[in-house]
C-alpha positions as a printed Julia matrix, in Angstrom:
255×3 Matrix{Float64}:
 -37.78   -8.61   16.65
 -35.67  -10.33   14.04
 -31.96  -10.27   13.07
 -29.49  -11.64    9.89
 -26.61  -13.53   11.06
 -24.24  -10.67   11.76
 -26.32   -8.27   13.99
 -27.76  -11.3    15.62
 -24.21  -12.28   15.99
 -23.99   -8.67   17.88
 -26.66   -9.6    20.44
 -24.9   -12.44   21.6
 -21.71  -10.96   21.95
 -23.12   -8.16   23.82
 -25.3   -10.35   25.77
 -22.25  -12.45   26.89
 -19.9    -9.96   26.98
 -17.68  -11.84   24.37
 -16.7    -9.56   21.33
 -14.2   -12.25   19.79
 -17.57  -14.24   19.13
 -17.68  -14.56   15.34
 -20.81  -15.38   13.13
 -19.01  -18.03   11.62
 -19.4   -20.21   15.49
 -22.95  -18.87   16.01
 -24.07  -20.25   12.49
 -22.34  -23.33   13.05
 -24.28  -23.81   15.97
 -27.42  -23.63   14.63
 -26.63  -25.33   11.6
 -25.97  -28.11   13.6
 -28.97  -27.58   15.22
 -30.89  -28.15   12.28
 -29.05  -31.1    10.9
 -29.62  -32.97   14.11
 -33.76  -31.97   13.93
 -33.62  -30.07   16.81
 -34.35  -26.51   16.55
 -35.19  -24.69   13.41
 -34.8   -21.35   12.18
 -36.4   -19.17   10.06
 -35.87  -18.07    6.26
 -37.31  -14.85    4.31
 -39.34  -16.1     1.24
 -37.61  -14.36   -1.34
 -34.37  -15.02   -0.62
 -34.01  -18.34    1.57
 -31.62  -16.6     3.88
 -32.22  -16.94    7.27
 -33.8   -14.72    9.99
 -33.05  -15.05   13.67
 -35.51  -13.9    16.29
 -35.77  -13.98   19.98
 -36.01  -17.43   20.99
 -32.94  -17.79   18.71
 -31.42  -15.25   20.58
 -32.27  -16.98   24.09
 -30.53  -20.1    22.45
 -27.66  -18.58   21.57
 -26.89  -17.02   23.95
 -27.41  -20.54   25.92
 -24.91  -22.2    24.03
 -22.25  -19.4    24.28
 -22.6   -19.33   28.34
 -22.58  -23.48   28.62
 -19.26  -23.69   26.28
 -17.55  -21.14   28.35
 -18.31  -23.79   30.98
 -16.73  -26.37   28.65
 -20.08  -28.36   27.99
 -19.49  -30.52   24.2
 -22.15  -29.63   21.71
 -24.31  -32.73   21.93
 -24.5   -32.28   25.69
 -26.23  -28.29   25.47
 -28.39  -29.68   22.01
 -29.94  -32.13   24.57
 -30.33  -29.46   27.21
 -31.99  -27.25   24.42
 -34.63  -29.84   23.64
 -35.6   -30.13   27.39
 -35.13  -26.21   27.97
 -36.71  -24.06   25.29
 -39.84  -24.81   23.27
 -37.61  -25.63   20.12
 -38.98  -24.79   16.64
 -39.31  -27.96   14.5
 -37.89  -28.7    11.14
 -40.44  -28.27    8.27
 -40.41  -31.44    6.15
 -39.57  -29.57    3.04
 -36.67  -28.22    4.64
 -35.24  -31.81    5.95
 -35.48  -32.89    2.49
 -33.21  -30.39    1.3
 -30.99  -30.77    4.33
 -30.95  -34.33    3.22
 -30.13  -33.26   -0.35
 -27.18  -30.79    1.02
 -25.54  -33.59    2.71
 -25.38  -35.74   -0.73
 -24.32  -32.86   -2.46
 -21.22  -32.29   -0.29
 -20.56  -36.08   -0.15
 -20.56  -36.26   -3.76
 -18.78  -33.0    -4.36
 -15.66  -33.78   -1.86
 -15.64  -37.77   -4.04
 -15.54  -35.49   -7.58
 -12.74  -33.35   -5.72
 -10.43  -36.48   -5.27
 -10.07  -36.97   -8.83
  -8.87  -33.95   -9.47
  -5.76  -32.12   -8.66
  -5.66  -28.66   -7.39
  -2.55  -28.57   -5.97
  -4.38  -29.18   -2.31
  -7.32  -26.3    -2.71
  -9.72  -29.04   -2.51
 -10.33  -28.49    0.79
 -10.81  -24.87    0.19
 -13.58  -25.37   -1.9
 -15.59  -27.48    0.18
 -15.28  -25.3     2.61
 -16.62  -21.91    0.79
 -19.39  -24.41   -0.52
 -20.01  -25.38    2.91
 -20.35  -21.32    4.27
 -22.52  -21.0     1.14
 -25.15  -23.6     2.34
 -24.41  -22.13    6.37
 -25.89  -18.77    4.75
 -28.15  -19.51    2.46
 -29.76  -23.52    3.49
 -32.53  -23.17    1.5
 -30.88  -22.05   -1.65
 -31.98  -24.4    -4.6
 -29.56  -26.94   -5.53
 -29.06  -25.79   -8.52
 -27.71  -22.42   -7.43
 -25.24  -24.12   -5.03
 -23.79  -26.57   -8.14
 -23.26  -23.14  -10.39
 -21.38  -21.36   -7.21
 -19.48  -24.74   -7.41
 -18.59  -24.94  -10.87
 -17.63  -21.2   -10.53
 -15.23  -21.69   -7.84
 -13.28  -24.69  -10.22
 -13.34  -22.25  -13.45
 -11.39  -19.25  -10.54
  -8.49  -21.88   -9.56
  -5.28  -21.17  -10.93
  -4.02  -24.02  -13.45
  -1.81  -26.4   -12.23
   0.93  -24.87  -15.13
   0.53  -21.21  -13.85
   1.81  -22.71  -10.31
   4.64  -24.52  -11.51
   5.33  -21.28  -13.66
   5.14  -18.93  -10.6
   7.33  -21.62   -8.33
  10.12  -21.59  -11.26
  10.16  -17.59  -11.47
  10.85  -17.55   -7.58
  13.3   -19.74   -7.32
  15.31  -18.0   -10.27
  15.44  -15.07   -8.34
  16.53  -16.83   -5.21
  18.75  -17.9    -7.59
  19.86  -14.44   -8.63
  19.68  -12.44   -6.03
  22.16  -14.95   -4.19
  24.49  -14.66   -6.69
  24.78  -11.28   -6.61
  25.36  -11.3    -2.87
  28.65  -13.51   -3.34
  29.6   -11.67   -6.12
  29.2    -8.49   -3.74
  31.1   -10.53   -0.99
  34.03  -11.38   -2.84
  34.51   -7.89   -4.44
  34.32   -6.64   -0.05
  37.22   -8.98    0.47
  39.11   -8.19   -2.29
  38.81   -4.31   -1.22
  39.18   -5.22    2.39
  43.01   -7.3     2.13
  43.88   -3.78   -0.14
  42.99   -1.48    3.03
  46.3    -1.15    5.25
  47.36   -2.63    8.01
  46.77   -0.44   10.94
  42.69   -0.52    9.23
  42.38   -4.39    9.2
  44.48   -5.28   12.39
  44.26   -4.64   15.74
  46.76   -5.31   18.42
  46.45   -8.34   20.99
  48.36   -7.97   24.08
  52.19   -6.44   23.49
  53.6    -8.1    20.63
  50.42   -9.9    18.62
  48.27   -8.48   15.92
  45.31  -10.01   14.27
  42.79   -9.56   11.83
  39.73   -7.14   13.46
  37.37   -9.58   11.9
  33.99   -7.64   13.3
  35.52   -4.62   11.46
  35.8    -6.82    8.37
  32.5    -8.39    8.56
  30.81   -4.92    9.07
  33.04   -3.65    6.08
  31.7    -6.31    3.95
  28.07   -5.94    4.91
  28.15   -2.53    4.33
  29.56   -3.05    0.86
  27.08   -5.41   -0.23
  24.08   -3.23    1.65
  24.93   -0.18   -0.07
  25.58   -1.63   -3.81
  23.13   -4.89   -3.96
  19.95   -2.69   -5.39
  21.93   -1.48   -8.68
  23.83   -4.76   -9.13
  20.56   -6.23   -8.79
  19.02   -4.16  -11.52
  22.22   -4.79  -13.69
  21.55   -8.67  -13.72
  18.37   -8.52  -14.27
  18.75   -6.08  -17.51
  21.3    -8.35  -18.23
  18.93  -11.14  -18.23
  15.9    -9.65  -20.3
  18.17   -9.16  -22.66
  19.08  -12.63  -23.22
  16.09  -13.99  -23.47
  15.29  -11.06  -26.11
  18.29  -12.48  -28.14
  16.77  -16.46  -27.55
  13.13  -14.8   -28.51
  14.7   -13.26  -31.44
  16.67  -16.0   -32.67
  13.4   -18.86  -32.59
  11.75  -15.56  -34.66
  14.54  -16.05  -37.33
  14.91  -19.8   -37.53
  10.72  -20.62  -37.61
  10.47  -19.11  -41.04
  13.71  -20.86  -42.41
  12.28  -24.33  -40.39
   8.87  -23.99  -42.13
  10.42  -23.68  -45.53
């Protein structure tokens, strides 16, 4: 009986009882496994992905049991070569392990000399998943997935771009809080006395400033979405009127 990586991932969780379990550990494991020329597993033809079966199974589950006891990796890899009657590494296969290690070394090198605004690391790691998945892809498939994942980053303009936009409507939306707050206090000193003071002991009055605070929050609650819209009307329109203005002046300019 054979599995792919996510129903084998099943059988282990069952088998432990351990439904947090994710495929991502269990390939890791055996990943590992492989670089270290321990245990292999195997791959269909067509595709390269690989193909778990029972003596898989029996190591994985292995694994899972001795890190709930808090073993380290390289202490259960050496149990596993003593333990089970470990599948070998085909030479073919080393050679392109070998190759997927140079790959990433190179790849994460090419990555420092570029900026991506700190989604280098991101990259290397959907490459890495990619070889995880598929090991004995050819290296030329892994390269194109690579050069795909550069041409879907976002330029480093488009960021700056997006960063500007929010922090104009920080800008803006602030604004039109304190212009809201100062129009609450103005209508708050017009409300009478007996409405904004309240009596302390005999002969004292103050200010009820929880009443005030509550009067101004309210205000600004309850009119802050059409101000909002106002303002930012307000500002489409003037950058119409700076659009339309470069329109007028490039003819006279080219002239």
């Amino acid at each position: 009986m054979s599995w792919k990586i996510s129903d084998f991932t099943e059988q282990i969780q069952y088998a432990v009882n351990d439904l947090k379990l994710n495929r991502k550990t269990v390939s890791t494991w055996f990943n590992k496994l492989e670089n270290a020329h321990i245990h292999y597993v195997n791959r269909i033809d067509e595709t390269g992905e690989k193909i778990y079966d029972e003596l898989d199974l029996e190591i994985g589950i292995y694994i899972k049991q001795r890190r709930n006891e808090k073993a380290p990796l390289t202490v259960i890899f050496n149990e596993i070569k003593e333990k089970f009657e470990v599948r070998p590494v085909p030479f073919q296969e080393e050679t392109k392990l070998d190759n997927k290690e140079l790959y990433l070394h190179v790849s994460e090198n090419l990555l420092q000399q570029i900026d991506l605004s700190g989604l280098k690391k991101e990259i290397i790691k959907e490459i890495k998943t990619t070889y995880e998945e598929v090991a004995s892809a050819q290296l030329s498939h892994i390269i194109q997935s690579y050069e795909s994942l550069i041409e879907r980053l976002p330029e480093q303009g488009n960021h700056e771009e997006e960063r500007e936009r929010r922090f104009q409507e920080m800008v803006l939306k602030r604004r039109v809080e304190y212009q809201l707050e100062k129009e609450a206090i103005l209508l708050w000193t017009s409300q009478p006395e007996s409405e904004r003071f309240r009596k302390v002991g005999w002969f004292r009055k103050e200010e009820d400033t929880l009443k005030r605070d509550l009067f101004v929050k309210e205000y600004v609650t309850s009119h802050f979405a059409e101000r909002i819209k106002k303002e930012l009307f307000y500002e489409k329109l003037k950058e119409r009127k700076v659009v339309g203005e470069v329109d007028v002046l490039t003819p006279a300019i080219s002239q």
